[in-house]
N, C-alpha and C positions, 0 to 999 in steps of 0.2 A: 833522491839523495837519502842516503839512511840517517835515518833520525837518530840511532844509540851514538852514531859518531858526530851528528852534530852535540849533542848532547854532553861524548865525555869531550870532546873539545872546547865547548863552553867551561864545563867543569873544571880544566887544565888550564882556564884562561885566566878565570875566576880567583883563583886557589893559587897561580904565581904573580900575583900582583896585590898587593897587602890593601893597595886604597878599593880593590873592588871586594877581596877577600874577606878582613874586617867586618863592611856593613852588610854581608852577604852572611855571615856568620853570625849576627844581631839579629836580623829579620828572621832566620831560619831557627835559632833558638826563640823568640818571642813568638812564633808560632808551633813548636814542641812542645814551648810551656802551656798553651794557651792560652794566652796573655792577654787575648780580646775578653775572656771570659775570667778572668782575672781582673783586667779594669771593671767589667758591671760592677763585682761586688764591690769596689773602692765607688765608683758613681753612688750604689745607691746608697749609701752610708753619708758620703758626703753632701748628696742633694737633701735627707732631710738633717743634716747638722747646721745647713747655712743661714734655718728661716728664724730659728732660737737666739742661733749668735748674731743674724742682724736686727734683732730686738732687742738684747740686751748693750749692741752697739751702738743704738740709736739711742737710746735713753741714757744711758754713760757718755754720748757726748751732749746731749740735755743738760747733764748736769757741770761737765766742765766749762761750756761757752753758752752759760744761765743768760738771755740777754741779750743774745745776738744773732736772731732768726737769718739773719743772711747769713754769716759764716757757718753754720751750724748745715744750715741745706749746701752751700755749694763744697762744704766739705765732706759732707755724707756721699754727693752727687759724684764727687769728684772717685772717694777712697773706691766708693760701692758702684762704679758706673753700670757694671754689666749684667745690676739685678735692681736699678732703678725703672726698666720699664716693664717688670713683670709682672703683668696683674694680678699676683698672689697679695704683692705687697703694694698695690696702688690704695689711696685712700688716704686720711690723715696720719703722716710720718711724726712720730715722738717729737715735740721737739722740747720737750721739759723734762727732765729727768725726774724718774717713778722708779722709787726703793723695789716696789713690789714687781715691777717689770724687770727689774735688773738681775731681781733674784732669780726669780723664777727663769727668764732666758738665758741666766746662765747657768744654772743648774741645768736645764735642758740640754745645754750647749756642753757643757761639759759630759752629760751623759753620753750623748751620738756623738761627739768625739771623742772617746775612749772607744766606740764600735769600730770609727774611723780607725782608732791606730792600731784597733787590736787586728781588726780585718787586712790592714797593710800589715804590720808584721807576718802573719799568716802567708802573705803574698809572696812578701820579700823573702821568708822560706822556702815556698816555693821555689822561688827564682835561682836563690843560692843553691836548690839541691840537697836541704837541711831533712835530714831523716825524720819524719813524726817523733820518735821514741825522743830526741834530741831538743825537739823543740819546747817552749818553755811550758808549765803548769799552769793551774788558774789564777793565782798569786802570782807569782812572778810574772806574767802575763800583762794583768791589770797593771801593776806597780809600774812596766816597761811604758805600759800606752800611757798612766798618767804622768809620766815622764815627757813622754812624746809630747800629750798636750799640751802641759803647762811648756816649754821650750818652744817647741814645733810651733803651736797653734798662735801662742802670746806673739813670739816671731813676726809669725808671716803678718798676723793681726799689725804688727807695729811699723813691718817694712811696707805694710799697704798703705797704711794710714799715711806714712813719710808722702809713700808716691800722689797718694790724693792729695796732702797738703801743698807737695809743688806745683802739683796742675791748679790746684784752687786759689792757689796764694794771693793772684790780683785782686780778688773776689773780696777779701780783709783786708785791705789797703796797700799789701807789702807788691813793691815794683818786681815782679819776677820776667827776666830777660832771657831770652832763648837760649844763653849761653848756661843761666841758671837751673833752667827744667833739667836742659842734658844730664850737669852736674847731678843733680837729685836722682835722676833714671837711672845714671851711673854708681852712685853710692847706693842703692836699689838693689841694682843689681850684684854689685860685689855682697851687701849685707845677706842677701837671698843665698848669691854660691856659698858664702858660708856656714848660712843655716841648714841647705839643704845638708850639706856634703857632713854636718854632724847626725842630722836624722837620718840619713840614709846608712850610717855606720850602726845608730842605734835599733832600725829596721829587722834586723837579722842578728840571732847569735852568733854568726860564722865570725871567725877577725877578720876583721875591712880596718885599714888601715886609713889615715886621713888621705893618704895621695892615692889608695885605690878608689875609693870614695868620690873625691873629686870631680873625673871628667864627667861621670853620669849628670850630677849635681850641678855643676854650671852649664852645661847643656838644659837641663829642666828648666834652670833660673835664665835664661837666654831664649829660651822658647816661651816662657812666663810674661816675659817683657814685649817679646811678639807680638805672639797673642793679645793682651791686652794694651796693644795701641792698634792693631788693627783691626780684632775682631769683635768689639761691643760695639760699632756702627752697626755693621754685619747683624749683629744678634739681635738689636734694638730694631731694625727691620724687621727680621724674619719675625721678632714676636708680636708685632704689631700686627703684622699680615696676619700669622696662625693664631692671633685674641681674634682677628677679624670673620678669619673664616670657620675655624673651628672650638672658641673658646677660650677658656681656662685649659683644658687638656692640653690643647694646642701650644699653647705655650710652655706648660709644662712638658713637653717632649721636645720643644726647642731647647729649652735649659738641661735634660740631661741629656742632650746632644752634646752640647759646651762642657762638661764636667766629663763627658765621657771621651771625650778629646783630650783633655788634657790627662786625665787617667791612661788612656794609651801611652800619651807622651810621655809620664812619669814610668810606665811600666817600662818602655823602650830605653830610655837611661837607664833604669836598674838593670837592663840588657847586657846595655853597653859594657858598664862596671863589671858585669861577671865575667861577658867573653874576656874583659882586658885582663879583667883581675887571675881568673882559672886558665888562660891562653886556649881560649875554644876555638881559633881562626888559624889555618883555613880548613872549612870544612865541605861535604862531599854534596852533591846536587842528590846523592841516595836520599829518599825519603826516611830511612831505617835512621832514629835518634844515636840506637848504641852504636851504630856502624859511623855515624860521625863523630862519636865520641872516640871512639878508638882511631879513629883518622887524624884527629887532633892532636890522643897523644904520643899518636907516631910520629907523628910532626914536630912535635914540641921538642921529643928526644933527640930528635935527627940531628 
């Protein structure tokens, strides 16, 4: 059977049906961009931003629940589950708040996160297609990521904290009912879609409107909430296994495994947001970028 006709037949199949067309047009631009190689540099920024800021979040809740070593652990345990059993941080965990720990972690933490958002903006131009000459200077740069942080980072820092405190809630006396966790996982998740879908607008100079913005963004925060109810059993295994067989390393290549997953996933929603937002679907099974770019916007005109 000839292969070019199986081929433009698939192509023809692909390309008049919008539900295969769509995510067929997502995957083939996140691989044009090289978006695998796009996520490392977000992994390895955020794998060393995580160990500062869970130091200086141990010691800030040290000092708010002064007094009360159980709430204190199963809220930590609860917020941070999926980096309690990494043996970077086994050993004695904070639990008295330390002015000097606090500073210093977060001054660290503030530092690799500015690397963090300066390296995602970076991305996110990429992704957009933002010409270098376009993209911002070193001041306005810096000013955008510590935007980012203090938003972005406080954010997620606070919608975690939420989620740990409903899973932890028994643990401090309060009766939480299965109908309550949902609610919390719920309001979680709405809080997240709409942090994200503001950071991802602030990601890029391009104009992204809040509704273009959007579907990338609760897609992330939907995959977020996945992820972390299914995957820290997962993880807490695998790093037990690889402390056992091959160390500290071992486990550290299990953690930017996890970082470098969800880095995918975050790049793959900014994907999404662009094919929607620029109408890059449907596109051609040709390996050749420009040649689907022009197919696109033949299509679009049509």
């Amino acid at each position: 059977m000839n292969v070019a006709r199986i081929k433009a037949r698939a192509d023809e199949l692909q390309r008049s049906r919008s539900w295969l067309a769509f995510p067929f047009a997502v995957i083939k631009k996140f691989g044009d961009d090289s978006s695998g190689n796009l996520a490392v540099l977000i992994t390895y920024y955020v794998f060393f931003s995580i160990f500062p800021l869970l130091l200086a979040l141990f010691s800030i809740t040290g000092f708010v629940l002064a007094g009360h070593p159980s709430w204190i652990h199963k809220i930590q345990g609860g917020a941070l589950r999926q980096f309690r059993d990494l043996p970077l941080i086994h050993g004695p965990v904070p639990r008295h708040g330390s002015v000097i720990v606090v500073v210093i972690g977060s001054v660290l933490a503030l530092y690799s996160g500015l690397g963090v958002a300066k390296t995602a903006q970076t991305v996110w131009d990429t992704v957009y297609g933002v010409p270098k000459a376009d993209q911002p200077g070193f001041i306005p740069k810096n000013l955008r990521a510590l935007r980012l942080v203090l938003v972005g980072g406080l954010g997620v820092i606070a919608t975690t904290g939420l989620s740990g405190a409903v899973a932890s809630g028994g643990a401090i006396g309060l009766h939480v009912s299965p109908a309550l966790s949902v609610a919390g996982y719920a309001v979680t998740l709405v809080l997240n879609t709409l942090l994200f879908t503001v950071v991802f607008r602030w990601l890029t100079v391009r104009d992204v409107s809040f509704r273009q913005a959007l579907p990338g963004a609760a897609m992330f925060a939907v995959s977020l909430v996945i992820l972390q109810a299914v995957v820290p059993a997962f993880i807490a295994h695998k790093l037990s296994t690889a402390e056992a067989q091959y160390g500290v390393a071992g486990s550290v290549l299990v953690l930017l495994g996890w970082f470098y997953l969800q880095s995918q996933i975050l790049l793959l929603a900014a994907q999404v947001n662009v094919v929607k937002q620029d109408r890059l679907w449907p596109r051609s099974l040709n390996e050749d970028p420009a040649d689907n770019d022009q197919t696109c916007q033949a299509d679009s005109g049509a």
